[in-house]
N, CA, C and O of each residue as an XYZ file, in Angstrom:
892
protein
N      16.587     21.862     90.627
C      16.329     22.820     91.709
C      16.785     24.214     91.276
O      17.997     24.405     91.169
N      15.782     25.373     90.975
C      16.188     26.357     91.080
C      17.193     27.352     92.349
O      16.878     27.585     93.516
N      18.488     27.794     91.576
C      18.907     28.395     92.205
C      18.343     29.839     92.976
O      18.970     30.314     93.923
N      17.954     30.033     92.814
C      17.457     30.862     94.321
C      16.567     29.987     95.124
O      16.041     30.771     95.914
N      16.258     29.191     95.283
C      16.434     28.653     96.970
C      17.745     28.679     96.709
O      17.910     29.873     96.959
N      18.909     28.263     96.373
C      20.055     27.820     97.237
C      20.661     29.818     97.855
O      21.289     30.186     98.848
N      20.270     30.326     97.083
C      20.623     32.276     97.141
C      19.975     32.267     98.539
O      20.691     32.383     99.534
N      18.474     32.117     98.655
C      18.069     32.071     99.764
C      18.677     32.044    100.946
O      19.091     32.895    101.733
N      18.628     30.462    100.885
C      19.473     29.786    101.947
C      21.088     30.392    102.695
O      21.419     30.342    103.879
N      21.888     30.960    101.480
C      22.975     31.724    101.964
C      22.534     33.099    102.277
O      23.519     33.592    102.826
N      21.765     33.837    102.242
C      21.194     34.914    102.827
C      20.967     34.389    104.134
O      21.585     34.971    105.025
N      20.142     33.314    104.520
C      19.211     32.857    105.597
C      21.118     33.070    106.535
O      21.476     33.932    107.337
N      21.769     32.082    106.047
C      23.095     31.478    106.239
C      23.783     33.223    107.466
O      23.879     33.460    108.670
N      24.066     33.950    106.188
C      25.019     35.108    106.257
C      24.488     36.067    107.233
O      25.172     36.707    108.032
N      22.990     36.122    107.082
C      22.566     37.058    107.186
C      21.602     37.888    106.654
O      20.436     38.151    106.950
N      22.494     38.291    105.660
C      21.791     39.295    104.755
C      22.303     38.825    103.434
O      22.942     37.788    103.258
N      21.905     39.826    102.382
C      21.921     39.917    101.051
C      23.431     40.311    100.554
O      24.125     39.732     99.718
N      23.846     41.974    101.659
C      25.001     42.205    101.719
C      26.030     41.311    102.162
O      27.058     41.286    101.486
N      25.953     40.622    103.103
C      27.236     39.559    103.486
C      27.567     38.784    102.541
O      28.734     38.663    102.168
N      26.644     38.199    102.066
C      26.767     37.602    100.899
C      27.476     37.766     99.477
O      28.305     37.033     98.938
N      26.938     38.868     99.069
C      27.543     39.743     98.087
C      29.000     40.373     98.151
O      29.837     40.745     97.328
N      28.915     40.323     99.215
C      30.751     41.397     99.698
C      32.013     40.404     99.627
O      33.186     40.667     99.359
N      31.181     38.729    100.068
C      32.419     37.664     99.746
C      32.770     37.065     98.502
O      33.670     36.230     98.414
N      31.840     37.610     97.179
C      32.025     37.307     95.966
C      33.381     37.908     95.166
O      33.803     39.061     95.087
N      33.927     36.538     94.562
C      35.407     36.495     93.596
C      34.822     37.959     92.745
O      33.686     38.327     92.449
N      36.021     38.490     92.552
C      36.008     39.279     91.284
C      36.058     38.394     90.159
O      36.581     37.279     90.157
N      35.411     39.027     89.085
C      35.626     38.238     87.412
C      36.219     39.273     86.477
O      35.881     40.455     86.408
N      37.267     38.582     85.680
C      37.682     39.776     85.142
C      37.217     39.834     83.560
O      36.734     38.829     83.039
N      37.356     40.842     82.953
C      36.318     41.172     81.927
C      37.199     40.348     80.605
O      38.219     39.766     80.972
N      37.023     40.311     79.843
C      37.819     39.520     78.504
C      39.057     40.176     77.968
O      40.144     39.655     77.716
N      38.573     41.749     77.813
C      40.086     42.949     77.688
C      40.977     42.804     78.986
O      42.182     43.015     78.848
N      40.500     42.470     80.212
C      41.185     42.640     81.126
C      42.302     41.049     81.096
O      43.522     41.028     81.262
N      41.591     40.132     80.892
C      42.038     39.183     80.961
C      43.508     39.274     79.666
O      44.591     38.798     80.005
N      43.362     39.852     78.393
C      44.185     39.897     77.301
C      45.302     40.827     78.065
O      46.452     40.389     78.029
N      45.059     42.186     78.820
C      45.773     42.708     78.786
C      47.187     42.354     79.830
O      48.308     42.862     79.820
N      46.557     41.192     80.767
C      47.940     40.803     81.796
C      48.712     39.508     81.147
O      48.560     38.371     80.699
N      49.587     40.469     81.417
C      51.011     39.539     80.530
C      51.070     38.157     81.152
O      50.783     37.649     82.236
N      51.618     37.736     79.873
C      52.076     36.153     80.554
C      52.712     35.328     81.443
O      52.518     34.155     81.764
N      53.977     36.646     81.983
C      54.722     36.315     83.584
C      53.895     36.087     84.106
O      53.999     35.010     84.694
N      52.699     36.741     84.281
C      51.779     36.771     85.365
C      50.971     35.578     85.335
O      50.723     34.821     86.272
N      50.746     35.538     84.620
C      50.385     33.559     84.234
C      50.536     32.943     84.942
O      49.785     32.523     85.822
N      52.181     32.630     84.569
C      52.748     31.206     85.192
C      53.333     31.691     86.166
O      53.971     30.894     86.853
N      53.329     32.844     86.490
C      53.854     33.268     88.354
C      52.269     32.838     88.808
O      52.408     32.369     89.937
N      50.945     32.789     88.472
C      49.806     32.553     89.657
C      49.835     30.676     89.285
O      49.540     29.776     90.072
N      50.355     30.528     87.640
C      49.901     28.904     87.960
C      50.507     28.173     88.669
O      50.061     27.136     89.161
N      52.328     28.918     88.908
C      53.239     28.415     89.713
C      52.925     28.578     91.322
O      53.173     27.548     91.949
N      52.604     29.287     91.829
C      51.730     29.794     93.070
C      50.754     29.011     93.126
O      50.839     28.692     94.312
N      49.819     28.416     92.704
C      48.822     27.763     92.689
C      49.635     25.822     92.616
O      49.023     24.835     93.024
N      50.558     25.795     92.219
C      51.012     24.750     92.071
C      51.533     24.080     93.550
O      51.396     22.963     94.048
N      52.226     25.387     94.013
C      52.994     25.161     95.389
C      51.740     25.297     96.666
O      52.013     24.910     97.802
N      50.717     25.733     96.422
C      49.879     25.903     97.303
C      49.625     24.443     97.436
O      49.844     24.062     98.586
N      49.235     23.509     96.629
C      48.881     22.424     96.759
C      49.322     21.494     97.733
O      50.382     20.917     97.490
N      48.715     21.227     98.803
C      49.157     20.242     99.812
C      50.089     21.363    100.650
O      51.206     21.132    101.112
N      49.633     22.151    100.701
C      51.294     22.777    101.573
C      49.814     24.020    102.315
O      48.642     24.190    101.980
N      50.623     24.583    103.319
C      50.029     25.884    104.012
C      49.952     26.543    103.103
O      50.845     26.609    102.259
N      48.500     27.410    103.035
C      48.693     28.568    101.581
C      49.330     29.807    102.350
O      49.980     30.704    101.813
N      49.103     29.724    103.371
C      49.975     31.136    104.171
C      51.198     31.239    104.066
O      51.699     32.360    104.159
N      52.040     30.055    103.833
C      53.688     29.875    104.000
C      54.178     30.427    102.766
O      55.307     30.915    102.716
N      53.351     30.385    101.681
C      53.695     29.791     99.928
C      53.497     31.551     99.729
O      54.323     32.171     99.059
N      52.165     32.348    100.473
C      51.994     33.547     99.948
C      53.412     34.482    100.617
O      54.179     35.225    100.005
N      53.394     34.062    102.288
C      54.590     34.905    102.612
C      55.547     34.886    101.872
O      56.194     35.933    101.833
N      55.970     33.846    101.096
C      57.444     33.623    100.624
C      57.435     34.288     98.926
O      58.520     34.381     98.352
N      56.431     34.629     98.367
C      56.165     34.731     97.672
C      56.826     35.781     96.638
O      56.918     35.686     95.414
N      57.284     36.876     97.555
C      58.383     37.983     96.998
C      59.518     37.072     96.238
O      59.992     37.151     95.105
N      59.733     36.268     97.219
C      61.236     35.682     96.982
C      61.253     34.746     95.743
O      62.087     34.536     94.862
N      60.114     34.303     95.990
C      59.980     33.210     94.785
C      60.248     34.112     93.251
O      60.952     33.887     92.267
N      59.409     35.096     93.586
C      59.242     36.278     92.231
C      60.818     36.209     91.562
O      61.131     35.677     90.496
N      61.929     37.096     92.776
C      62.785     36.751     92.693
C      63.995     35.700     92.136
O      64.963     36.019     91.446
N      63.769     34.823     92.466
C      64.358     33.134     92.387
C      63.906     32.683     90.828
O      64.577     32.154     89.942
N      62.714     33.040     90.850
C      62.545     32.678     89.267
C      62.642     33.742     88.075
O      62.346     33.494     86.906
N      63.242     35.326     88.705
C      63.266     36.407     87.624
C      62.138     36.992     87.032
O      62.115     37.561     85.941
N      61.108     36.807     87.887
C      59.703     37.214     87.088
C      59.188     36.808     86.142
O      58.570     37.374     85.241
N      59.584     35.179     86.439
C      58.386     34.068     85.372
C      58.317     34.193     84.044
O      57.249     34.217     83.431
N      59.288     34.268     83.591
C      59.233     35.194     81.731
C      59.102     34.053     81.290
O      60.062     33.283     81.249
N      57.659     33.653     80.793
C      57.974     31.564     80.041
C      58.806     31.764     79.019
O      59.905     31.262     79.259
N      58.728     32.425     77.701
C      60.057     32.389     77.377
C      61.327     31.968     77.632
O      61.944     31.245     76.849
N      61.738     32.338     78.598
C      63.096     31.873     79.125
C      62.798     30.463     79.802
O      63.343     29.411     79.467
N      61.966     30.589     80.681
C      61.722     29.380     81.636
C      61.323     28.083     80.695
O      61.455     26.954     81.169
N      60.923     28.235     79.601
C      60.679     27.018     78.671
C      61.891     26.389     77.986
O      61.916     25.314     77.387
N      62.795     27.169     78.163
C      63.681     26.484     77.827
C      65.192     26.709     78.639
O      66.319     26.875     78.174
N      64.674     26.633     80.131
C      65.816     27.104     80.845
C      66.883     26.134     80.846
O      66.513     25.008     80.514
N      68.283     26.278     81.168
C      69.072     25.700     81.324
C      69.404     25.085     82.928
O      69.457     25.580     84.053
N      69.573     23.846     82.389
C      69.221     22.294     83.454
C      69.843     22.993     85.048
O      69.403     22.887     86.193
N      70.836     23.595     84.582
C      71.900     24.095     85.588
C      71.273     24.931     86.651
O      71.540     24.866     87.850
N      69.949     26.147     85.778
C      69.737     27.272     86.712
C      68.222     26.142     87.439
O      67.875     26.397     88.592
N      67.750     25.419     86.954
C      67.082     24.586     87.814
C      67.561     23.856     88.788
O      66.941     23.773     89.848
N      68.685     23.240     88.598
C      69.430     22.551     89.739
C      69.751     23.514     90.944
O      69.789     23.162     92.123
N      70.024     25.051     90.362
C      70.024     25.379     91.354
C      69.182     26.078     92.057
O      69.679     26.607     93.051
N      67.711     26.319     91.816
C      66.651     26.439     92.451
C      66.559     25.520     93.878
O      66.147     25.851     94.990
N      67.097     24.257     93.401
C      66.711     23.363     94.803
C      67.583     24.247     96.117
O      66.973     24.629     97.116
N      68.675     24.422     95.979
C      69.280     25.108     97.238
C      68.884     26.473     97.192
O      69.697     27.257     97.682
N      67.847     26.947     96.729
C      67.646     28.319     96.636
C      66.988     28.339     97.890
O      66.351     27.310     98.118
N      66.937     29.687     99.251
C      66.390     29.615    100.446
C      64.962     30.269    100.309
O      63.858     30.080    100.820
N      65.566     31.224     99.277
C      64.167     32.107     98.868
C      62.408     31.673     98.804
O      61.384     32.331     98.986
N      62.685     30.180     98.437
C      61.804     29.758     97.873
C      61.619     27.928     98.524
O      62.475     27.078     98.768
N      60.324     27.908     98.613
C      60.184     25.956     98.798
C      60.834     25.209     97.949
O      60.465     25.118     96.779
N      61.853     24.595     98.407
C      62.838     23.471     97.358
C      62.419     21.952     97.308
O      63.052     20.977     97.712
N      60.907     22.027     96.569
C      60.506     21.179     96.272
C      61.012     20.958     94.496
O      60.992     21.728     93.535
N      61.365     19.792     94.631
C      62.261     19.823     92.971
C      60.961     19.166     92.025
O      60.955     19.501     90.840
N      59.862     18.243     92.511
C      58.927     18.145     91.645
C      57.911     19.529     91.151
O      57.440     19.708     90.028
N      57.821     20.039     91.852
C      56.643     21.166     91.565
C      57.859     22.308     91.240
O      57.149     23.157     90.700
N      59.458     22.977     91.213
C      59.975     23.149     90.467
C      59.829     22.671     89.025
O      59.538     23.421     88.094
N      60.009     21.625     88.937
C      59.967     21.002     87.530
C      58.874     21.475     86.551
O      58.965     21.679     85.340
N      57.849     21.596     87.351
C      56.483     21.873     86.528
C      56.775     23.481     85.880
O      56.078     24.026     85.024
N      58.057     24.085     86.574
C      57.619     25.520     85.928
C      58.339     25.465     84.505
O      57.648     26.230     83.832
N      59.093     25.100     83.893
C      59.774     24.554     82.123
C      58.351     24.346     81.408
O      57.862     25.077     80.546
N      57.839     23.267     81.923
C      56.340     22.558     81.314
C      55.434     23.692     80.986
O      55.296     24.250     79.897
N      54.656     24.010     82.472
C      54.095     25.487     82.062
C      54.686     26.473     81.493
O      54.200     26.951     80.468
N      55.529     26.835     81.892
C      56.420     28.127     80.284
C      55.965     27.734     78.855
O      55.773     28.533     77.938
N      55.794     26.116     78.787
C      56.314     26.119     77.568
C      54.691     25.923     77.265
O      54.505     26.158     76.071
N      53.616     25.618     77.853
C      51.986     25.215     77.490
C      51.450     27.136     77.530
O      50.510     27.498     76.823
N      52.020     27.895     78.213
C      51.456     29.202     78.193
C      52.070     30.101     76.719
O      51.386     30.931     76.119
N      53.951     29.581     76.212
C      53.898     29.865     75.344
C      53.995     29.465     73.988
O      54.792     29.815     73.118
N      53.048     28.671     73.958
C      52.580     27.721     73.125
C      50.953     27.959     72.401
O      50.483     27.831     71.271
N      50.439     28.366     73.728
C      48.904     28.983     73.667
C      49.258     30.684     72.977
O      48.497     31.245     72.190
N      50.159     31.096     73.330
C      50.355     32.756     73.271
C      50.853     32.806     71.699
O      50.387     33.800     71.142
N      51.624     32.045     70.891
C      51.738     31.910     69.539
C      50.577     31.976     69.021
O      50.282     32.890     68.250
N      49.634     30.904     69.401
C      48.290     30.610     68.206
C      47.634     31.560     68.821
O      47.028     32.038     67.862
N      47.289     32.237     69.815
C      46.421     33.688     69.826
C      47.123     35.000     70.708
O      46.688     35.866     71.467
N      48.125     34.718     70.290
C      48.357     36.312     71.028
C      48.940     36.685     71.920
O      49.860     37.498     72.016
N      48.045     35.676     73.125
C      48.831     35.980     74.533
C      47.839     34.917     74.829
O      46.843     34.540     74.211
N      48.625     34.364     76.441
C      47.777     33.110     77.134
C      46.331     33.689     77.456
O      45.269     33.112     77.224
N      46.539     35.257     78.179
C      45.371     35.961     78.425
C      44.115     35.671     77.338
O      43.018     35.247     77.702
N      44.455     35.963     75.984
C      43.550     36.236     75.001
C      43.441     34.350     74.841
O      42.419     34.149     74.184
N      43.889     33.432     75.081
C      43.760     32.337     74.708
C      42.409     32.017     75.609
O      41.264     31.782     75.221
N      43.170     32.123     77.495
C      41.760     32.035     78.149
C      40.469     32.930     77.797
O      39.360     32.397     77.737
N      40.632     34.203     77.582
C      39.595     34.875     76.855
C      38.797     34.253     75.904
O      37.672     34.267     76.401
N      38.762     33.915     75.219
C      38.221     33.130     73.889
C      37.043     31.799     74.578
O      35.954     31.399     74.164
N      37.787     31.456     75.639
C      37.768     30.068     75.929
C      35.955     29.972     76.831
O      36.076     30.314     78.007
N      34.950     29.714     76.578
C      33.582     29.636     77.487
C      33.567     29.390     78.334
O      34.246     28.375     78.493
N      32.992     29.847     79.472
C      32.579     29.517     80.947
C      31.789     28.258     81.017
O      31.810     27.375     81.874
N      30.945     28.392     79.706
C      29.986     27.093     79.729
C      30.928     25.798     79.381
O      30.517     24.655     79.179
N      31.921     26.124     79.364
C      32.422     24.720     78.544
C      34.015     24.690     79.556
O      35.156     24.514     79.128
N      33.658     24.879     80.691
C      34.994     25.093     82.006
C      35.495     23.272     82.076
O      36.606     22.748     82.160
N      34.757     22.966     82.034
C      35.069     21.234     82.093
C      36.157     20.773     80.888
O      37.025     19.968     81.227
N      36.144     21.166     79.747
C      36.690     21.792     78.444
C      38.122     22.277     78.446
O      38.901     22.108     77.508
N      38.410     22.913     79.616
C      39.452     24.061     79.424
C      40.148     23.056     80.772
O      41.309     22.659     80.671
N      39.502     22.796     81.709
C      40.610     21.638     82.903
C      41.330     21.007     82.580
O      42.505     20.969     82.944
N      40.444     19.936     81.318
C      41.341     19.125     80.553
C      41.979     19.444     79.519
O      42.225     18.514     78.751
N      42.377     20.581     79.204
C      43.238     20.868     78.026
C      44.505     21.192     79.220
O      45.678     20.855     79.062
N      44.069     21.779     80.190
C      45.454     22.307     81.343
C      46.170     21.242     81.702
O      47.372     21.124     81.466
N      45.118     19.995     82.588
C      45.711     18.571     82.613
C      46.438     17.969     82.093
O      47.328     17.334     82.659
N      46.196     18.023     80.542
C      47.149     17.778     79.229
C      48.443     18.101     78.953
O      49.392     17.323     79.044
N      48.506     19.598     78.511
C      49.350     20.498     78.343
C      50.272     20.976     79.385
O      51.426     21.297     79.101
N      49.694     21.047     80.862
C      50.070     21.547     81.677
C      50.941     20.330     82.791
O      50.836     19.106     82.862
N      51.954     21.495     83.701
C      52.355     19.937     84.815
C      51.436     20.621     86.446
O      51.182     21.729     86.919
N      51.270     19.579     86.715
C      50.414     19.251     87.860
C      48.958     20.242     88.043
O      48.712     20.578     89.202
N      48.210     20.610     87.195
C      47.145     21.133     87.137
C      46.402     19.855     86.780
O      46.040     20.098     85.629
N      46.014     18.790     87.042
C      44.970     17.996     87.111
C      44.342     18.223     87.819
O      43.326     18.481     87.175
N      44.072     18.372     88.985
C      43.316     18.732     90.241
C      42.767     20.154     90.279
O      42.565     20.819     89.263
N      42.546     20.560     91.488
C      42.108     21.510     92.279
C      43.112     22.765     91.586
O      42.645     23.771     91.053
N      44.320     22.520     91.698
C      45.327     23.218     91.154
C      44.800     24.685     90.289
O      44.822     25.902     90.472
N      44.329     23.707     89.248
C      43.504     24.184     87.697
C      42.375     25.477     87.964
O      42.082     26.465     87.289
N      42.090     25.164     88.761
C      40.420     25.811     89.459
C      40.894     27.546     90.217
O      40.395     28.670     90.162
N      41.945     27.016     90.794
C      42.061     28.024     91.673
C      42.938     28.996     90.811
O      42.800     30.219     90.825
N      43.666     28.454     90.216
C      44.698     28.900     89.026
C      43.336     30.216     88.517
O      43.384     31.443     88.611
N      42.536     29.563     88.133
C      41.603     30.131     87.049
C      40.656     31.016     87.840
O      39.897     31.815     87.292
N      40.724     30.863     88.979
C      39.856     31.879     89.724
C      40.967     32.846     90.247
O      40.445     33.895     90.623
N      42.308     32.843     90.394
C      42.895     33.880     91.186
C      43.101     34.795     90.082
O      43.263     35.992     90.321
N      43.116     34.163     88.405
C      43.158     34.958     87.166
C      41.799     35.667     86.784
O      41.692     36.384     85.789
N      40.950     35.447     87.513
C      39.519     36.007     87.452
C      38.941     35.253     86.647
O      37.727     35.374     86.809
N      39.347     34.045     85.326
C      38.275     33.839     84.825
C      37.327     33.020     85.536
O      37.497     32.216     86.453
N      36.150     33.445     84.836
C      34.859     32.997     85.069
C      34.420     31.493     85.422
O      33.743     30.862     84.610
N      34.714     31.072     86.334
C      34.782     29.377     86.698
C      34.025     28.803     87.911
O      33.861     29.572     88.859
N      33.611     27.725     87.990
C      33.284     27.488     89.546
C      34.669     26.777     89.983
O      35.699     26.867     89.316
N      34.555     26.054     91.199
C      35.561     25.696     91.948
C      34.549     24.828     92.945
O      33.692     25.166     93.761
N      35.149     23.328     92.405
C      34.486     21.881     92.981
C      35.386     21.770     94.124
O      36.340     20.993     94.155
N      34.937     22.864     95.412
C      35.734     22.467     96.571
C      34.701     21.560     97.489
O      33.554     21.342     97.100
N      35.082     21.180     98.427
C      34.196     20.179     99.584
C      33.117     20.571     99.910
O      32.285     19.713    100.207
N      32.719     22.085     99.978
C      31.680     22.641    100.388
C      30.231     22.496     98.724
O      29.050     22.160     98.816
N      30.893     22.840     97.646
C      30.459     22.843     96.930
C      29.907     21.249     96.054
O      28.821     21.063     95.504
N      31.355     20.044     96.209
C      31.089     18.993     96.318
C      29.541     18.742     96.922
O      28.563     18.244     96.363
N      29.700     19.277     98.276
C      28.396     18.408     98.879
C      27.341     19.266     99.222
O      26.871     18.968    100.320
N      26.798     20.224     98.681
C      26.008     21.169     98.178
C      24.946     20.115     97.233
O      23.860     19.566     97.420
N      26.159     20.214     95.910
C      25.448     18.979     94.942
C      25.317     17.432     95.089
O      24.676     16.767     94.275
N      25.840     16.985     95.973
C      25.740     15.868     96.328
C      24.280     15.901     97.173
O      23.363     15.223     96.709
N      24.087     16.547     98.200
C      22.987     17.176     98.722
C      21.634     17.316     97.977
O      20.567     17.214     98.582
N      21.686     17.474     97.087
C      20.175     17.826     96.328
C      20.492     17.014     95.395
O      19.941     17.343     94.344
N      21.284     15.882     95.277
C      21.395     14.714     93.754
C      21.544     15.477     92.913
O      20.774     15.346     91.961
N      22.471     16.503     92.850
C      22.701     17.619     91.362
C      23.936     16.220     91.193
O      23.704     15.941     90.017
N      24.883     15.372     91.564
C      25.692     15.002     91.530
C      25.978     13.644     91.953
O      25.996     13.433     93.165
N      26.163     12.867     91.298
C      26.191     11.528     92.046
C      27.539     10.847     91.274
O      27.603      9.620     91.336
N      28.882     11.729     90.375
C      29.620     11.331     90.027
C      30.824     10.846     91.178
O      30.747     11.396     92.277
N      31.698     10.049     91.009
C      32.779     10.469     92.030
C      33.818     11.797     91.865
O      34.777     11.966     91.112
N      33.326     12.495     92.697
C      34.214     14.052     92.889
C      35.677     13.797     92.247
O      36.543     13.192     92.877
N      35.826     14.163     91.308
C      37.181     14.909     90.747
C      37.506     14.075     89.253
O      38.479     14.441     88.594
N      36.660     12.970     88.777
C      36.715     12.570     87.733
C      36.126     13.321     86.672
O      35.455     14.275     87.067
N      36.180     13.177     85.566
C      35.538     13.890     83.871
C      34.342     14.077     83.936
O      33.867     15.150     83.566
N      33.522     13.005     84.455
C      32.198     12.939     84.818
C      31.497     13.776     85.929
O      30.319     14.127     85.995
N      32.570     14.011     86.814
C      32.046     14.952     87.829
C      31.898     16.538     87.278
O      30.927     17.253     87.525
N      33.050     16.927     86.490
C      33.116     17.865     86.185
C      31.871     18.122     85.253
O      31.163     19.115     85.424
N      31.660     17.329     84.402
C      30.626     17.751     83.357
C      29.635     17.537     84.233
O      29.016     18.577     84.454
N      29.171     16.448     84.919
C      28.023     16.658     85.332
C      27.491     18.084     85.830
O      26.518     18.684     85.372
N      28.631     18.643     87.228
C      28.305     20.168     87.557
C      28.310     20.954     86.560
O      27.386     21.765     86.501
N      29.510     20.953     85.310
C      29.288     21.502     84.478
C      27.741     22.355     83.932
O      27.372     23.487     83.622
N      27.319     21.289     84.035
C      26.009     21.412     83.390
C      25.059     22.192     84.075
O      24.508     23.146     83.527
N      24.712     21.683     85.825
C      24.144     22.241     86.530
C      24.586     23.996     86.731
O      23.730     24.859     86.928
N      26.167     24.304     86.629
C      26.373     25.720     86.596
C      25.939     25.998     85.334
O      25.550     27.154     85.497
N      25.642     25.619     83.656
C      25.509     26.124     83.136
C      24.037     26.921     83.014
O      23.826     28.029     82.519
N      22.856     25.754     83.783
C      21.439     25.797     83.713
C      21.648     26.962     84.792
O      20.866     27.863     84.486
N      22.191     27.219     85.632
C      22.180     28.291     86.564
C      22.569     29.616     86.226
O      22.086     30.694     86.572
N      23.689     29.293     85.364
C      23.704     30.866     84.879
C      22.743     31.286     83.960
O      22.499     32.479     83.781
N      21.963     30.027     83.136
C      20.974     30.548     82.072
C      19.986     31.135     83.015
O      19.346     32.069     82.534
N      19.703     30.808     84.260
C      18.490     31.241     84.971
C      18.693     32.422     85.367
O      17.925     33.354     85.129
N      19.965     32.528     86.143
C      20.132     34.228     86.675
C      21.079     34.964     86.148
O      21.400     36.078     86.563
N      21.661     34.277     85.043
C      22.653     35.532     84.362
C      23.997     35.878     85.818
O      24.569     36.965     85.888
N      24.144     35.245     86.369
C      25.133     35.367     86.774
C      26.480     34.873     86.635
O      26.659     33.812     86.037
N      27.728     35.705     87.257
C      28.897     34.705     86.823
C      28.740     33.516     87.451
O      27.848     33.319     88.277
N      29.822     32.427     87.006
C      29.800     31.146     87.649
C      30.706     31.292     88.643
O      30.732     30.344     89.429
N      31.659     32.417     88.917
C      31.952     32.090     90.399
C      31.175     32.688     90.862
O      31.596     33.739     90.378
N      30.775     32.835     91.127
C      29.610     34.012     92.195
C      28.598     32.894     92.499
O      28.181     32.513     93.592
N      28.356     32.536     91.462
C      26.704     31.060     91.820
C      28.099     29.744     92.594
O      27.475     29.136     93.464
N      29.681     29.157     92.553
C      30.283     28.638     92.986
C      30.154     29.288     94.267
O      29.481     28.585     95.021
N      30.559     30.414     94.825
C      31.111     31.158     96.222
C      29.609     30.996     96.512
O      29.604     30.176     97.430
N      28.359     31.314     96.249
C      26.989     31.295     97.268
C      26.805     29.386     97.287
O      26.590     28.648     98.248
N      26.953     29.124     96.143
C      26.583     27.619     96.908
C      27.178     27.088     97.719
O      26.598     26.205     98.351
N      28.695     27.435     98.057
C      29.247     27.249     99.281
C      28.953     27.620    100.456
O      29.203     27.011    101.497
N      28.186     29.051    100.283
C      27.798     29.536    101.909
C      26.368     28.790    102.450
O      25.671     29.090    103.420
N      26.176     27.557    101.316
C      24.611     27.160    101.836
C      24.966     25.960    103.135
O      24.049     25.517    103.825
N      25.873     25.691    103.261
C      26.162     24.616    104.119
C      26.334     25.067    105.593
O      26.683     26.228    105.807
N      26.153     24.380    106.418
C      26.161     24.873    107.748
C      27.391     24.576    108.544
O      27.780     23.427    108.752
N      28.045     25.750    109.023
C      29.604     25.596    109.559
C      29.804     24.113    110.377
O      28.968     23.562    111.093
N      31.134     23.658    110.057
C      31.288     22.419    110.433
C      32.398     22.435    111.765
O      32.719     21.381    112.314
């Protein structure tokens, strides 16, 4: 199925052409992506970690504090922090004293500076890395990374601008909808399968893949 019917349809949806267009992710360019440091990294993968299962409103308000509590995310340090200043994160007020998704921030320090040795910076690592081959880059995070198996991964990678879709419920059943998809949602197979379908889509309209992710979401009818 060519994507414009589904463009259509979220026009039909929104409105217009403009409504549409005005709710599209920013993407950030490849220099842009090299040039933000690596705190910034694992302060959005850590943010993205705590969002999970929790209010995202609670996680953003608190979010100064967290900055705080963790010293501005330097993986460097955090990869090899001492057991002590983690222990005492848990009584920290600043911040959600969840001690598992704490834990994950050592792990990530140490997968962001790990990537930043062999090219540079994590930035220039995701830089390098294809849009066409996003299915590719989940599972290297899954791997390397703590608790980015999921959804986690996606959003991580869209609040950093790169170029990604995002297999949320709306988008799930978009493709489920027109048999673009008949994997079970959130396995290897699911991913590549859409994989594929975003890739034939951007060959058609040259667009980013979040942008063709955010309109195939507006094709569904409010629930």
């Amino acid at each position: 199925m060519k994507f414009a019917d589904f463009y259509q349809r979220a026009v039909e949806r929104k409105g217009s052409e403009a409504a549409v267009n005005e709710n599209l992710p920013a993407v950030a360019s490849q220099p842009e992506l090299c040039a933000r440091p690596d705190d910034r990294y694992l302060s959005s993968i850590t943010r993205c970690v705590f969002r999970a299962g929790f209010v995202w409103r609670i996680v953003d308000h608190k979010w100064p504090g967290f900055e705080e509590a963790f010293s501005g995310f330097v993986p460097r340090y955090w990869q090899q922090v001492p057991p002590e200043r983690i222990e005492a994160l848990s009584n920290d007020p600043r911040i959600i004293r969840n001690m598992q998704k704490i834990n994950t921030v050592p792990m990530n320090a140490r997968m962001i500076v790990e990537a930043s040795e062999e090219y540079g910076s994590f930035g220039a690592f995701l830089a390098q890395w294809p849009s066409s081959d996003q299915a590719g880059l989940l599972l290297f995070l899954k791997k390397n990374g703590a608790r980015l198996g999921g959804a986690s991964a996606q959003y991580f990678l869209r609040m950093a601008g790169w170029d990604g879709f995002i297999l949320s419920a709306d988008v799930t059943t978009a493709l489920q909808n027109y048999n673009l998809l008949d994997a079970t949602p959130g396995t290897q197979k699911s991913f590549k399968q859409a994989q594929q379908v975003f890739n034939n889509w951007h060959e058609e309209t040259q667009l980013p893949y979040s942008h063709l992710s955010r309109i195939l979401s507006m094709t569904l009818d409010a629930r």
